[in-house]
N, C-alpha and C positions, 0 to 999 in steps of 0.2 A: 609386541614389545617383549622384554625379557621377561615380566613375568605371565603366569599360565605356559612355562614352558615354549614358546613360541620364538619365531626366529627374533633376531636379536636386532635392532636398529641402532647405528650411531652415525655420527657428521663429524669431521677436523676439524677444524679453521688451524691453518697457520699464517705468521707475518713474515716477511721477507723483509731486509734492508737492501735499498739499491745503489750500487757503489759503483766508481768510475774504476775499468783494470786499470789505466797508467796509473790515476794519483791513487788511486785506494780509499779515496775520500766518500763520503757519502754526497750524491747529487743532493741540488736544493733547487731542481726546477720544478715546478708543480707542474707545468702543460706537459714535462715528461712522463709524469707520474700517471696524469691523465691518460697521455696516448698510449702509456703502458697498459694499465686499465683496459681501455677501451678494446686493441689489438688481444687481448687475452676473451674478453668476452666477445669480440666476435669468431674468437678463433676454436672456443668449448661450447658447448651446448649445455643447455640446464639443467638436463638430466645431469649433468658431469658433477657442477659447481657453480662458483661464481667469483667474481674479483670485485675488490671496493678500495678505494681511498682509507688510509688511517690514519691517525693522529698527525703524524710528521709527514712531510713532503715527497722524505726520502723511503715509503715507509707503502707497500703494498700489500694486504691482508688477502686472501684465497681461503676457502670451504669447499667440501664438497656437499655434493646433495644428500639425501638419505641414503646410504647403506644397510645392507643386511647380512653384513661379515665384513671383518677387517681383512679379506683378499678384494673384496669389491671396493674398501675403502684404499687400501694399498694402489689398486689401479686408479682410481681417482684423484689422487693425489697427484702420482707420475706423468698423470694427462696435465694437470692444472700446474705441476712448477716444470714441465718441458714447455707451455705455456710462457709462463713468467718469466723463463730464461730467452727465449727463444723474444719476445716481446723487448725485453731487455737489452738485447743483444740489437735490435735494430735500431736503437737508439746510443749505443755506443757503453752500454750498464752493463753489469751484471747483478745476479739476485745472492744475497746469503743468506744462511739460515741461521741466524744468531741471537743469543738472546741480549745482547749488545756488539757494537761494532769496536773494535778495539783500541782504537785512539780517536773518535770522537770526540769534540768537544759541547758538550751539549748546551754551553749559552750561545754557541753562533748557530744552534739547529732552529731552525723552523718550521710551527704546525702547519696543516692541511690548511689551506681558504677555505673552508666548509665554514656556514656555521653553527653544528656542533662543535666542530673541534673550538671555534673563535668561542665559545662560551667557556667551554671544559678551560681551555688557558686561562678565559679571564677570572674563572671560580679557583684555579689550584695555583695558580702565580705560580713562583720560581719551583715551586713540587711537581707542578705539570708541566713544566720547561723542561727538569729534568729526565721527562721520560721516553730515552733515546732508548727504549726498548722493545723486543719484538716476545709474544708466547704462542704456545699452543694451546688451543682450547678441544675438550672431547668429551662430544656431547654423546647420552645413554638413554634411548627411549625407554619413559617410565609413565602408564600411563595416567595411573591413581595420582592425585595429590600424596595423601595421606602414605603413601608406601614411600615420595620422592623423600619428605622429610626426615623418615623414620632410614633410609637408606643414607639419607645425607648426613644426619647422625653419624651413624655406623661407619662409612667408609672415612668418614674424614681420620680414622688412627693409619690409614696405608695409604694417607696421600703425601707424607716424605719419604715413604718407598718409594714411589712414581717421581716425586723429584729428583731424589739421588741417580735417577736412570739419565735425566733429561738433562743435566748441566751443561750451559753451552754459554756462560756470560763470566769466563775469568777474569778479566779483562772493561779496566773502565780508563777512560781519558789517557791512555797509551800505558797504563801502569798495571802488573798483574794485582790483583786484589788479594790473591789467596783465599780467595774464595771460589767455588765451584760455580753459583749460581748471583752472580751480584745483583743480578738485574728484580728477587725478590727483593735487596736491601732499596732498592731504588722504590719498585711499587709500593713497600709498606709504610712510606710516606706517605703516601694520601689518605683517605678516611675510607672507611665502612671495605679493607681490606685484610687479611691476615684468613686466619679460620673461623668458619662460623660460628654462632652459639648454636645451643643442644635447643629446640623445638619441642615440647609435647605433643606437638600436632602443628596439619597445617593453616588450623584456623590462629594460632597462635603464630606462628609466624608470620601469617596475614595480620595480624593486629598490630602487629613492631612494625613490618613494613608500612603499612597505611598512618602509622604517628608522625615516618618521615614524609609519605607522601600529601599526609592531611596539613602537616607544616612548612610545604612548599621548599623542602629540603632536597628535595628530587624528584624527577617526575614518577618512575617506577623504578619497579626494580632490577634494571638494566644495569643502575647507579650502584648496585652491591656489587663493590668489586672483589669479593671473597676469593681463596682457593675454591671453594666450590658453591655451585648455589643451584636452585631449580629455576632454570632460564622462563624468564617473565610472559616471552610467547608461545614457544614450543614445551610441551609435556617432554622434558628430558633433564637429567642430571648434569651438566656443565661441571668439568673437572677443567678448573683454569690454574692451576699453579704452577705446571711444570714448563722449562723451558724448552722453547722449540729447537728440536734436533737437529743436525747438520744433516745425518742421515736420515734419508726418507724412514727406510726401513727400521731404525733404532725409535723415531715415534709413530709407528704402526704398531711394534713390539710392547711400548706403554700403553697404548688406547685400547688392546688386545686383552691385557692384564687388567687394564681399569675395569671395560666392561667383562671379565672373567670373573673379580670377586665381588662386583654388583652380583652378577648372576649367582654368587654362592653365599652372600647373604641374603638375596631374596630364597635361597632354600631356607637357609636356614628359617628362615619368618614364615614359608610356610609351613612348617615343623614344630611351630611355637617357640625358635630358639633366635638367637640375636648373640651376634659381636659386641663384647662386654668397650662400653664406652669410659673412657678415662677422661680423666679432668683436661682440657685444654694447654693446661701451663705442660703436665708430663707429652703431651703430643707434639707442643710448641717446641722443645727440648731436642726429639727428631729432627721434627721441621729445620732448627737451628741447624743442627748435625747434616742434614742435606742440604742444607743452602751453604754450609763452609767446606765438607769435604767432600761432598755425592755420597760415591759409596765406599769410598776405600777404607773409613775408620767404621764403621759397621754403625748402628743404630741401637737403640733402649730395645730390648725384649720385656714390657713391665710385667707380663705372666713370672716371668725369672729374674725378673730386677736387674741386670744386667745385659752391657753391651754385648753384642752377639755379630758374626760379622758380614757382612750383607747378601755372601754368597747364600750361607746357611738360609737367611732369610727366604732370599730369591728360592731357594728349592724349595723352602716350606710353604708359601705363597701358589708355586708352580702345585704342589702337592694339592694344596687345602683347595685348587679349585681344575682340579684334572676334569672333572664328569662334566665341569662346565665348558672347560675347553674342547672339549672333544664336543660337545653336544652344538655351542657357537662354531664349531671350525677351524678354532684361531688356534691347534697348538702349535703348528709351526711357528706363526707371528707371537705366541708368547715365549716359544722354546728362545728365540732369538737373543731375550733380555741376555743369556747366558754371553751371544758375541759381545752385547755392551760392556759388561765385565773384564772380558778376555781381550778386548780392542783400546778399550776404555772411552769414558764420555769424549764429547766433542771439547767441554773443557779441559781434559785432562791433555787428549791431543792438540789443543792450542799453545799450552803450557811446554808442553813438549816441541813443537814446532821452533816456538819462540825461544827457550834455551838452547836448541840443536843451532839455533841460526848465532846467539851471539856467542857460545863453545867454539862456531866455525871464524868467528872475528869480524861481526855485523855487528853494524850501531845499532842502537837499542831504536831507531825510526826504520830502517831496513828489517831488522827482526818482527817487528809489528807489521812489516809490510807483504813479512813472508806468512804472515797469520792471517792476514786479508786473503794471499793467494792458495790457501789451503782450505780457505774459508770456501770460495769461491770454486772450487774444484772440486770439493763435497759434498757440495749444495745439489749439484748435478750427477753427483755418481751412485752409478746405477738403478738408471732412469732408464 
């Protein structure tokens, strides 16, 4: 695991939406969703990954196995959504990589027959209705307890750095939002979601959780649906906030960075030294800052009390953890974050799509239809 120097483990998971090309619309058959499923797993091996049912209907989740660099995870990903498209496509779908679909309407969507999910709806009524959204989750082998918390602390001030990368949900009910990332405004409606609390330890975190779990409030802690948390069966750090990239490679480039400055505050800690943790509301402030603009208005520097503007960041970030990336393997897949900037997120290019299309004299349901098709064209390139 990353610490004692040793190679580095992490997992994906991302969610796909599966959309019909003619109508653009999101399918609502379940036995597609299934055969989709099923043709994916018998078509990877488990070494690779795996596919599973989520929430919605419309709505396929992929992981891959354990990694030990973000180039082995980068291949496993490429195996699992040429997978997904390919499975897709035999049914008349395609996959997109969005953290909402863009003219959805999320009271005619419906969830998975599971029942998990038939409970999750009937505990979040209309909040769980609304969640016609997809993320990515990146998981960090850590194998102490006691270090996940004390990291989970720490990282949580650069995880609206990592979101401002990942925006890819402008877009709700055919209307831009003007926001980067809507699909946080959608999850922070349910409970036990947002940023963590600070921990003194892990027995102390164990005793908050066990209040909910001793009160039949949830079964574990699976139900923390936090930006980040320490996953309740695997010894790893789960970074859940950001949204899933249209480009493979743009959330290779985050998972890369995620576990970069893991690895550079676990130096720090063995050095006796730690990332000075700020109050929740100043980091919540970010967080805001990346879920409305990504990266383009820059972010709080609270060392210098002032907004600062995201490029500078990204270099100082890149800087503060050089010895880790060379030592994990990943500086190319961190160098990358640099095309996110220079390309711009997948929100920003939806935005752009959608006004190029009604500037050319498209109705505003063909415009959003040209965002489906660019959607759907991304999803797959350079695979």
């Amino acid at each position: 695991m990353i610490e004692d120097r040793s190679p580095i483990t992490l997992g994906i998971e991302e969610e796909y939406l599966l959309v019909d090309p003619e109508t653009r619309n999101l399918t609502e058959d379940a036995k597609v969703q299934e055969a989709v499923i099923e043709e994916v797993q018998a078509s990877v091996s488990d070494d690779v990954g795996f596919a599973t049912p989520e929430f919605l209907k419309a709505q396929v989740e992929i992981g891959t196995s354990v990694c030990h660099s973000a180039s082995e995870a980068r291949e496993k990903l490429v195996i699992m959504r040429k997978a997904v498209a390919q499975a897709a496509s035999n049914h008349g779908l395609a996959p997109i990589a969005a953290s909402t679909h863009p003219m959805a309407n999320w009271q005619s969507v419906q969830h998975t027959d599971k029942e998990r999910y038939k409970a999750l709806a009937a505990d979040l009524q209309s909040v769980g209705q609304r969640l016609v959204i997809c993320g990515m989750h990146v998981h960090v082998g850590i194998e102490k307890d006691e270090h996940r918390i004390d990291l989970m602390n720490q990282i949580s001030y650069f995880l609206p750095h990592l979101l401002a990368l990942s925006g890819s949900s402008p877009f709700w009910r055919g209307r831009n939002t003007g926001l980067s990332s809507y699909r946080i405004a959608v999850f922070d409606e349910l409970p036990r979601t947002g940023l963590p609390e600070k921990f003194e330890s892990w027995a102390e975190y164990q005793n908050h959780l066990n209040v909910l779990v001793d009160a039949g409030v949830i079964e574990d802690g699976s139900k923390l649906w936090w930006d980040i948390r320490p996953h309740c069966r695997f010894p790893t750090l789960e970074m859940r906030l950001a949204d899933i990239c249209t480009r493979l490679d743009d959330g290779v480039a985050i998972a890369a960075l995620y576990a970069s400055l893991i690895s550079m505050l676990q130096r720090l800690r063995k050095n006796n030294q730690r990332w000075r943790i700020y109050n929740k509301m100043l980091v919540n402030e970010n967080r805001w800052r990346a879920q409305r603009y990504g990266h383009a208005k820059g972010l709080i520097d609270f060392g210098r009390g002032e907004i600062i503007s995201y490029s500078e960041l990204l270099e100082e970030m890149i800087d503060l953890t050089k010895e880790d990336q060379e030592r994990l393997g990943c500086v190319a897949e961190v160098a990358h974050a640099r095309t996110i900037l220079e390309r711009g997120t997948s929100a920003q290019n939806q935005v752009r799509v959608y006004d190029e299309a009604i500037a050319s004299g498209a109705s505003e349901e063909h415009a959003l239809h040209a965002v489906v098709d660019w959607l759907i064209k991304e999803t797959t390139t350079g695979l």
